[in-house]
C-alpha positions as CSV (number, residue, x, y, z in Angstrom):
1,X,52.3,-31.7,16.1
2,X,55.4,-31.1,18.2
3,X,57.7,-28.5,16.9
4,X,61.3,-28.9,16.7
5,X,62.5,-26.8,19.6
6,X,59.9,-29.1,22.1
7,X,61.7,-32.2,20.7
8,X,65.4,-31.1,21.2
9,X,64.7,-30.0,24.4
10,X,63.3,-33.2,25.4
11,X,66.0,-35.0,23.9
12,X,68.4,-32.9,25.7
13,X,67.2,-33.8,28.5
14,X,67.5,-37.4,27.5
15,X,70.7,-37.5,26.7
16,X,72.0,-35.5,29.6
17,X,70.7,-37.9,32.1
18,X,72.1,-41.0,29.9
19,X,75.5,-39.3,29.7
20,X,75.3,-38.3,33.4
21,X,74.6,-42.0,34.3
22,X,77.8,-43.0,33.4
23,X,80.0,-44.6,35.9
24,X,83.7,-42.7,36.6
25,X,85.6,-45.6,36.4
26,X,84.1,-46.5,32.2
27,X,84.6,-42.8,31.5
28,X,87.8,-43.4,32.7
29,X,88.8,-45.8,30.3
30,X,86.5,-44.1,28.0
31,X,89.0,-40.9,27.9
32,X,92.1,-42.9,27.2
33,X,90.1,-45.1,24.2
34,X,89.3,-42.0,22.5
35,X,92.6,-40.6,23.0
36,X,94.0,-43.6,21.3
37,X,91.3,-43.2,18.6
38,X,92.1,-39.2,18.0
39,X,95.7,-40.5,18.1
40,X,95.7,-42.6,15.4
41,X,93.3,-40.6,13.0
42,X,95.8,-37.6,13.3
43,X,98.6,-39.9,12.6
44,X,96.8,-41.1,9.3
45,X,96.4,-36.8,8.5
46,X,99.5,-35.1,9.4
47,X,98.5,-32.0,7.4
48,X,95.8,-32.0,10.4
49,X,98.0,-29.0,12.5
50,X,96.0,-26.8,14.0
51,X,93.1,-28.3,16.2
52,X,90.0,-26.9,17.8
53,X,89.2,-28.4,21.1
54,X,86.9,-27.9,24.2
55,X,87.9,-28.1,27.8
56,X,85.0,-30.4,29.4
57,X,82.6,-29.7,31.8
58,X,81.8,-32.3,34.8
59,X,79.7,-34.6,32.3
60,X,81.4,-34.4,28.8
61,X,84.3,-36.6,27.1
62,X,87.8,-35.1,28.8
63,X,89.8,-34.8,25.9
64,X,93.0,-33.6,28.3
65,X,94.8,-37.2,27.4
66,X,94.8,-36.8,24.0
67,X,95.8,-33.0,24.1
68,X,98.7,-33.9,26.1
69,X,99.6,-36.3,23.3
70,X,98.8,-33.7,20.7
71,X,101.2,-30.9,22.0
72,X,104.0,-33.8,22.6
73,X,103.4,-34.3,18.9
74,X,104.3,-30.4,17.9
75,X,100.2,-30.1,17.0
76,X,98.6,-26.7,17.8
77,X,95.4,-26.8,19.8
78,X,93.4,-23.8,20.7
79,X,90.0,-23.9,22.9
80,X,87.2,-21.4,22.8
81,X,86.7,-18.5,24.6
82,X,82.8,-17.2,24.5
83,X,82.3,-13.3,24.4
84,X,79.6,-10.8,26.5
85,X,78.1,-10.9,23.2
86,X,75.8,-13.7,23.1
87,X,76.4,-16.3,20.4
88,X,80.0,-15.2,19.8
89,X,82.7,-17.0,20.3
90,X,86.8,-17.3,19.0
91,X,89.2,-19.7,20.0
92,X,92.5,-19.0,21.4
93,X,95.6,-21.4,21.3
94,X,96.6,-22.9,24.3
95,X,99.2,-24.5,26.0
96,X,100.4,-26.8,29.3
97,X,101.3,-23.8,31.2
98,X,98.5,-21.9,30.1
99,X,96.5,-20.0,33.1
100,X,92.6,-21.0,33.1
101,X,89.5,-19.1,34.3
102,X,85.8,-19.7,34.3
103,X,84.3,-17.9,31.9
104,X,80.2,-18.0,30.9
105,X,78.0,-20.7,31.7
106,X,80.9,-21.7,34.3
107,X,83.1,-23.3,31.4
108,X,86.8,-23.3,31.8
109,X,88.8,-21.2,29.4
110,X,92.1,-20.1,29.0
111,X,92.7,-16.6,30.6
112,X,93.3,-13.8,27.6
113,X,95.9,-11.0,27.2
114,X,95.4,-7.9,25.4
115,X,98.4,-9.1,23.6
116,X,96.8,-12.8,22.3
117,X,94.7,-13.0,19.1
118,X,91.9,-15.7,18.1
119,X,93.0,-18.1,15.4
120,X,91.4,-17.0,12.0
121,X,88.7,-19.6,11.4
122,X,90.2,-20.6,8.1
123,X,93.5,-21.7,9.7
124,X,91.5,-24.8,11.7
125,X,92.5,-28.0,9.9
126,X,90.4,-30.0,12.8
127,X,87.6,-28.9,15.0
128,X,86.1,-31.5,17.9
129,X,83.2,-30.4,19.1
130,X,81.4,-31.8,22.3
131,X,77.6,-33.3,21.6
132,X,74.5,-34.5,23.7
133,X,73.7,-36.6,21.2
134,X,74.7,-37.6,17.4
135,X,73.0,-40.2,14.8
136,X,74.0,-42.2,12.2
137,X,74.1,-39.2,9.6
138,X,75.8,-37.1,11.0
139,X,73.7,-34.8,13.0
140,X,74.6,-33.8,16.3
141,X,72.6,-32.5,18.8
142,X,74.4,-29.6,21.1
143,X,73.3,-27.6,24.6
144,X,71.4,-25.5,22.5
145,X,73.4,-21.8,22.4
146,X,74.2,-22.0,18.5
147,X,77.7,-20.9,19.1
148,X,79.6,-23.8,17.3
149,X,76.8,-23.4,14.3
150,X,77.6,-19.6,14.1
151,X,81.0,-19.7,14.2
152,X,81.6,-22.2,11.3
153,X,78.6,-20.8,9.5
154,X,81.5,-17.7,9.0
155,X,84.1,-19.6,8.1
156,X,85.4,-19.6,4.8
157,X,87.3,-22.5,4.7
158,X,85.7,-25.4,6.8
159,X,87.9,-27.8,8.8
160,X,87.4,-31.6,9.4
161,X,84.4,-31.5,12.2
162,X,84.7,-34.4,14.4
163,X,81.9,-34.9,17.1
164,X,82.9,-36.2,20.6
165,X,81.2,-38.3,22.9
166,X,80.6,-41.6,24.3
167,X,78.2,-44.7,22.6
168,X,75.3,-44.0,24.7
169,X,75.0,-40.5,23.0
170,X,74.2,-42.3,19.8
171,X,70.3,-41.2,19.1
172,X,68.3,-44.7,17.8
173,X,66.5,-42.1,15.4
174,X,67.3,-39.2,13.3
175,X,67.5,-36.3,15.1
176,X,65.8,-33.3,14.0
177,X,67.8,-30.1,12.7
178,X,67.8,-26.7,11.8
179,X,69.0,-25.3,8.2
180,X,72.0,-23.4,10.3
181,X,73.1,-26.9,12.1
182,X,76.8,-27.8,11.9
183,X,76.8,-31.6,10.0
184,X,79.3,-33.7,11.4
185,X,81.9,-35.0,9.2
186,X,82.8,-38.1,12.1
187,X,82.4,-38.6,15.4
188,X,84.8,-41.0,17.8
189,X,83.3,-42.2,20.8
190,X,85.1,-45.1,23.2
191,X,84.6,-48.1,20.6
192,X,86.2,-46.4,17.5
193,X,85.9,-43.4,14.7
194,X,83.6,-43.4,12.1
195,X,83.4,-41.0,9.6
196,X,79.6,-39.7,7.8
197,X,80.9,-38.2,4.7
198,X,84.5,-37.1,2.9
């Protein structure tokens, strides 16, 4: 019997190659559905203020044309930052003139002060998280470092966590998970938002 680990690293490397097989002019497009999609949820919730994001990697959703349309709507967005300590991570606001830096695992962060401080993680109204892959309940299926299920394991006060990604992410079959796995309460993808649970 296969144990959970062996699966989700073969379905890791599933869904890296299907997402990686994407053509740049869909994801094109892709980006500026989702956009509208984000859009339009937040314009349903404006209580939704302060909003956890990610700044992509070569292969993931590039959420940069909805942020732009989130600071031109006065929202606060903030981006994560991982630390030498391994599973930690904060997020720190950001803005267009922000300066950027690779930080581990060559991901793109904003560049911090001694001055700046982490939002608390009980001020997040919305986190959107990047995925490899997501099912129909609501499980979602990450790289595999645990920092997203660590940090809102500690959070006191959980915000609305919205998966990102594209249709071909969707897993056919329920993916397997982990007592400590962050359950998704939506996802949007190019062809709309759906949510799992209130």
């Amino acid at each position: 019997m296969n144990s959970p680990h062996l699966d989700k690293q073969a379905m890791r490397q599933t869904f890296r190659r299907r997402r990686s097989a994407l053509l740049s002019y869909f994801r094109v497009g892709a980006h500026a559905q989702i956009a509208g999609h984000l859009s339009h949820l937040l314009s349903e919730r404006p209580s939704l203020r302060h909003v956890a994001t990610y700044l992509a990697s070569p292969d993931e959703v590039d959420l940069q044309p909805w942020v732009d349309m989130a600071w031109a709507d006065g929202k606060e967005v903030y981006v994560p930052v991982l630390s030498e300590t391994p599973g930690d991570m904060t997020f720190y606001p950001i803005q267009p003139q922000t300066p950027l830096r690779q930080g581990r695992f060559k991901l793109r962060e904003p560049v911090v002060r001694a001055s700046d401080a982490p939002i608390d993680q009980s001020e997040l109204d919305l986190a959107l998280l990047p995925l490899l892959a997501f099912d129909a309940q609501g499980h979602r299926l990450g790289m595999g470092g645990g920092y997203y299920d660590r940090y809102f394991a500690e959070t006191s006060r959980r915000p609305l966590i919205i998966g990102v990604g594209y249709d071909v992410q969707q897993a056919e079959h329920t993916l397997p998970t982990e007592p400590w796995d962050v359950h998704l309460d939506g996802v949007v993808t190019e062809s709309g938002f759906r949510l799992f649970r209130s």
